[in-house]
N, C-alpha and C positions, 0 to 999 in steps of 0.2 A: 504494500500500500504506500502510496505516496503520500507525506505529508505536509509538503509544500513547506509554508514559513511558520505552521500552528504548534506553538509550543507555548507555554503547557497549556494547550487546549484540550477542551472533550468533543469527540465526535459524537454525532447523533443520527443513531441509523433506527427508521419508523419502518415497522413489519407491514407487507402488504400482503395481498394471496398466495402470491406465487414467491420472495424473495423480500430484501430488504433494500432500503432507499438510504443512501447521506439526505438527512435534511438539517442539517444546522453542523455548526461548528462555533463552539460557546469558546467564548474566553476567558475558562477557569480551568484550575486542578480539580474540583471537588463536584464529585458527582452529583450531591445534591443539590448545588447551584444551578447544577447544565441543566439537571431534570424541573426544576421548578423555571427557567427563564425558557424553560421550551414548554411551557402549558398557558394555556390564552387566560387570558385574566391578571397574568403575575407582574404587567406592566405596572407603570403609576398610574396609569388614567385608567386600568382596568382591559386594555385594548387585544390585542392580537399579538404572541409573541414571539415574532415575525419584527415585530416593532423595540424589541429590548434592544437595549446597549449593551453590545457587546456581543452580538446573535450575529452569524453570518448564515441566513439562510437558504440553500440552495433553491429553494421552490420544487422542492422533490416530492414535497407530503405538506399538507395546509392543516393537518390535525395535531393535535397536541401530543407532548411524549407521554408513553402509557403502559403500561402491564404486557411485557411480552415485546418492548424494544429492546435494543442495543446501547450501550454508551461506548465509549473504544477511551482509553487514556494510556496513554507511554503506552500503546500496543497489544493494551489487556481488554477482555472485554467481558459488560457489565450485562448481565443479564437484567430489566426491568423487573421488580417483583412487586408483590400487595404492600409489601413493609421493604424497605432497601431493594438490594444488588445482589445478584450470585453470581461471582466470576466463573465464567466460562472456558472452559481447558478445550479449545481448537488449535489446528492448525492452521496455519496460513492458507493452504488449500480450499481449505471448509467456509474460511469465512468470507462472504460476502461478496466474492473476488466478480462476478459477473453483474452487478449493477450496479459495481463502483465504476466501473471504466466509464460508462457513459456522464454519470453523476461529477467524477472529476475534471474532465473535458469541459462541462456546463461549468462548475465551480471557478475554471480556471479561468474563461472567459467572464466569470462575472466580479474576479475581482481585477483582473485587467481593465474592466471599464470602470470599477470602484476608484481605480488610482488614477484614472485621467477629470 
């Protein structure tokens, strides 16, 4: 997985039917930060959190993080649960590896237009 300039970022992969999406890229260490600024409501004005500072959202997934996502940090990854996280013991192979290619392609192009 590439991880471009995100450090100590959390990634944020939202489960769909068939695989998992990148939809955000938080700018924390601490899981529980990532998963609360990727739930709609957690803004100041109450808004969409698409709208936090410090949220780099791909536009992968428009729904909030929930029960049965992904978090990815320093290259571990976080199972979503009712109460916390269950680290997940994959390999590199297993994870995710077929709807990141597409996801980082779009991410890359969107913070290239971020920087102009």
């Amino acid at each position: 997985m590439m991880h471009l300039i995100f450090k100590p970022y959390v990634y944020v992969y939202h489960a769909t039917s068939m695989q998992y999406v990148l939809a955000a890229v938080v700018a924390t260490s601490d899981l529980e930060v990532a998963f609360a600024d990727t739930n709609t409501g957690s803004t100041a004005d109450g808004g969409h959190w698409r709208n936090n500072r410090g949220v780099l959202s791909t536009l992968a997934s428009r729904r909030s993080t929930s029960v049965g996502d992904i978090l990815e940090r320093d290259g571990r990854l976080y199972l979503v649960e009712p109460t916390g996280f269950t680290v997940l013991r994959m390999t590199r192979a297993e994870r995710i590896a077929t709807s990141l290619r597409s996801v980082v392609g779009r991410l890359r192009k969107f913070i290239e237009r971020s920087k102009s």
